[in-house]
N, C-alpha and C positions, 0 to 999 in steps of 0.2 A: 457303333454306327451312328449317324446323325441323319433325322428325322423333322419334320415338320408338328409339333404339338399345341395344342390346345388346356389350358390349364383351368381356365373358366369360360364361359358361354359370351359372347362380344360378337363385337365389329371385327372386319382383317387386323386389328389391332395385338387382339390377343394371340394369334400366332407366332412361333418361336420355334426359329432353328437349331436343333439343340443336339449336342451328344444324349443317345439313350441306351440300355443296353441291348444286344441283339435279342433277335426271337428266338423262343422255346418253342420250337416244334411238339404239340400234344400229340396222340394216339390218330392216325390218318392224316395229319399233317406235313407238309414238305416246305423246307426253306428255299425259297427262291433270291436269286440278285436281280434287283429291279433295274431294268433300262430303263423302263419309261412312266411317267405317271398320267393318267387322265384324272384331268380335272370338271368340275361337272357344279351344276347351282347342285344336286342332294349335299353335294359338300359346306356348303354355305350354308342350308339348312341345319347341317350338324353341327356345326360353329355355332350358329344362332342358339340352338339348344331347341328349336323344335322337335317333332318325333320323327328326327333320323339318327341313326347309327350310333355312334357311341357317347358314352355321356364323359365330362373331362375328371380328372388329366386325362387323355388320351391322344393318340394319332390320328390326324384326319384323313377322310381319303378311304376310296375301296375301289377303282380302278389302276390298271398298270398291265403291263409284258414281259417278262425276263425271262432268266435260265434258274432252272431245277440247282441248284448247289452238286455240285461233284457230276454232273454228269453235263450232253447234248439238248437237252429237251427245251424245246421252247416253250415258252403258257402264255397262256394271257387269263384276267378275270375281270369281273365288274362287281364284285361282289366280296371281296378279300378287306375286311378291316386293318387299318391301321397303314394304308398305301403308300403314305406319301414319308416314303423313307428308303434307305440304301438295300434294305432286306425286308421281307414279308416271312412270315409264317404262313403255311395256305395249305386249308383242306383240300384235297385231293377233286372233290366233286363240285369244286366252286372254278378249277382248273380247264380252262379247253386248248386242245395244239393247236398252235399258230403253224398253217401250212407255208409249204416253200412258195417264193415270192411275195411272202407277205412280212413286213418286215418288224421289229421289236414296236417303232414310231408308229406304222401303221395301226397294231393291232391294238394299244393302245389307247388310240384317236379312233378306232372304230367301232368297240365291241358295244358299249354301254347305248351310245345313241346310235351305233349303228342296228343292233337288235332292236332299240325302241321304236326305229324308222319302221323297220321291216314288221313289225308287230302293227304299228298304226295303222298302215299300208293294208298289212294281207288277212287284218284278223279283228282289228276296231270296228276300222269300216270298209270292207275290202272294195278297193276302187274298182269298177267297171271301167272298159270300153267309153269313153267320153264322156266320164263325171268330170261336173266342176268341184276340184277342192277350194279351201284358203287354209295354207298354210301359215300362221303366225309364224315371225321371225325367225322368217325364209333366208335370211342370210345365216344363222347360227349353225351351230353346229348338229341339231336333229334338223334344224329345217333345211340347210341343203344335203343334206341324206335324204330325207323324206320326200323332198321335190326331186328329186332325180327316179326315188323308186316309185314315185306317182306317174312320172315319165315312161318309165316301165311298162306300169301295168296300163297304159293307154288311158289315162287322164291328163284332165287341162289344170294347172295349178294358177291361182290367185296366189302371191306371196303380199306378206302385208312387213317394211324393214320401218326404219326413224331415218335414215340418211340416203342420198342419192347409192354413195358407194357401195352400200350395201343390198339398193335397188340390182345393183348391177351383175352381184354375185350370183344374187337369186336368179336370174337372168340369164344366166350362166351356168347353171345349174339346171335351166330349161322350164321356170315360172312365165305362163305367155304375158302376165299381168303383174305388177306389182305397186301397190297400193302404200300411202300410210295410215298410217292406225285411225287417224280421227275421223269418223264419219263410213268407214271402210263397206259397213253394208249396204248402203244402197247403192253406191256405184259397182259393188259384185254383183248384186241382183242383176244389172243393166248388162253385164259382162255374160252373164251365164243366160242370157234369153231373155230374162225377167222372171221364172219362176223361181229359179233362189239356186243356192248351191247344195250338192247333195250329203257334201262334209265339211264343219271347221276340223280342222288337228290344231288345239288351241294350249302353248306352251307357255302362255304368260299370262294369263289365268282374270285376276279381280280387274282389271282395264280394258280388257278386252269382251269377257264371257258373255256378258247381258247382249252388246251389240253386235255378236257374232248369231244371238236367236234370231236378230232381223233376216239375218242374210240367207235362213237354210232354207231351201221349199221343203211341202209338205211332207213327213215323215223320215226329215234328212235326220243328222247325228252332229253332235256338236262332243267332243272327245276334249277334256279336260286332262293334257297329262304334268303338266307342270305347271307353278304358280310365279313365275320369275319375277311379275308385279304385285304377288299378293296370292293371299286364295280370295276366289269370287264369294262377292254378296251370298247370304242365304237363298234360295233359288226356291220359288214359291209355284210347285207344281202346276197350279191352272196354267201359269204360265207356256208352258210346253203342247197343250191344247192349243192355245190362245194363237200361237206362232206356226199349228199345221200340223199337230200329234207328233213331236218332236221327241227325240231319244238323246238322253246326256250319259257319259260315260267317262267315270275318271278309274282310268286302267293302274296301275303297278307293272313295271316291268319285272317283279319277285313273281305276279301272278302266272305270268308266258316262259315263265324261265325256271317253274318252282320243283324241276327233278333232274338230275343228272343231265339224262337223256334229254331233253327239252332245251335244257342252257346249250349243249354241243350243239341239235342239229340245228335249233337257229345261228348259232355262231358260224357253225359251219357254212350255214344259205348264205350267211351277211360276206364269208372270206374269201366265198367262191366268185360271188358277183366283185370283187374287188380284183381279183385274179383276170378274171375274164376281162376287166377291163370298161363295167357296166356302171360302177360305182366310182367316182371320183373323192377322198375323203380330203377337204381341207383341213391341212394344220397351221391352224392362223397365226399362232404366236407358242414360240417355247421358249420358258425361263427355264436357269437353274432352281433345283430344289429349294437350295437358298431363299431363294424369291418367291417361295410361294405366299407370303403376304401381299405381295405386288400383284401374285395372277388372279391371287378372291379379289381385292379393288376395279382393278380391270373389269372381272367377269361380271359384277355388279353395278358397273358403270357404265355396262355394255359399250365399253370402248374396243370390244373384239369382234373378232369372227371367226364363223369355223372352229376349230375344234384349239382348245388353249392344253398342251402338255407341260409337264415340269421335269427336267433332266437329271435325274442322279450325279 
């Protein structure tokens, strides 16, 4: 089969499409054929050689959707190593069914930041009845998941994009406000009454963190779940006194998802509001597997949106 690998820790450079040999199914394990790949920054992280996922040579990648080998079954994971290839090996419990109506591309493009959405949403900081969020880069791929189920649960979303077009998505997705980055707290202050906002959901982490404390009123939540610009400065406690007894939170989505049962039924909440018709998932751009050196550039360049797959 041919695969996407990583031989030492770099830039998109060091990715290589390559012949490898199939997987060895261990004891609990199942071969699946991969339809789809989700691509995601933990993947870049693991490129880089930070502490995610596998160290090289290896495959990158741990999201995707396909069939069980010899049988009907559909699956999807977020969590399966070695993804971005023709075939996975996949423990059993890392496995959830993709319901009818929900397609191989969907689930996909849903499971990973679709559960991170729904976790920020109903369990970081679980929005009320006419909270103000800011959602960071409300055009991506968590942040129009996460502006739509902020939509849901009767909140007002501030989206903060770099580009007009990506203003527009957010926008589209149902952010009343979209802001850019430089400066972004006090005109949310001015937006939400003047007493501040009661959440950031803050995905891009060292450029944004410090001036997202401006923006929260007293005893709000600033939720740190991704660092796409960096990880934030050292974070000098008085500080969060200083700003209105302030609560910071940098979640793992391993934490909300860390048993069998946990990974399903959120997956489940995330496939049912897809079904229904409640959740809209963009798929901004799909290359071939081939190209997945083209869709880390891209993803780092943030020249995308919405949710970037790689196709078998």
């Amino acid at each position: 089969m041919r695969a996407v690998v990583f031989e030492r820790n770099g830039g998109p450079e060091v990715l290589e499409y390559k012949e490898v040999p199939d997987p060895s199914p261990r004891a609990g394990e199942v071969v699946v054929d991969v339809e789809a790949v989700g691509v995601n920054f933990r993947d870049v992280y693991e490129r880089e050689g930070r502490d995610y996922g596998q160290k090289p040579p290896a495959i990158v990648g741990v999201e995707g959707a396909g069939k069980v080998v010899g049988t009907d079954e559909r699956v999807a994971w977020m969590n399966v190593p070695h993804s971005y290839a023709e075939r996975v090996a996949a423990n059993r419990d890392n496995l959830v069914p993709i319901p009818d109506g929900v397609s191989f591309e969907l689930a996909a493009a849903a499971l990973l930041q679709g559960i991170t959405a729904h976790y920020l949403a109903f369990d970081s900081y679980p929005i009320r009845e006419g909270d103000w969020v800011i959602v960071h880069a409300a055009a991506g791929g968590v942040g129009l998941l996460l502006t739509q189920i902020a939509k849901l649960r009767g909140g007002h979303v501030i989206g903060t994009t770099s580009t007009d077009e990506k203003a527009n998505l957010a926008r589209q997705a149902g952010a009343e406000e979209v802001l850019r980055y430089e400066g972004f707290a006090d005109r949310a202050r001015q937006i939400a009454g003047g007493e501040g906002i009661a959440a950031v959901y803050d995905g891009v982490g060292q450029t944004t963190f410090y001036e997202g404390l401006k923006a929260i009123k007293p005893f709000g939540k600033i939720i740190v779940y991704g660092a796409a610009s960096g990880q934030p400065d050292p974070l000098p406690v008085m500080l969060l006194a200083k700003h209105g007894s302030l609560y910071v939170q940098r979640p793992t989505i391993q934490t909300y998802t860390r048993t069998p049962d946990m990974l399903r039924e959120r997956a489940g909440q995330v496939f049912d509001l897809i079904r229904q018709g409640k959740l809209e998932v963009r798929i901004g751009t799909r290359y071939p597997l081939a190209q997945g050196r083209q869709a880390h550039t891209d993803l780092e360049a943030r020249k995308t949106t919405g949710k970037i797959l790689l196709i078998p």
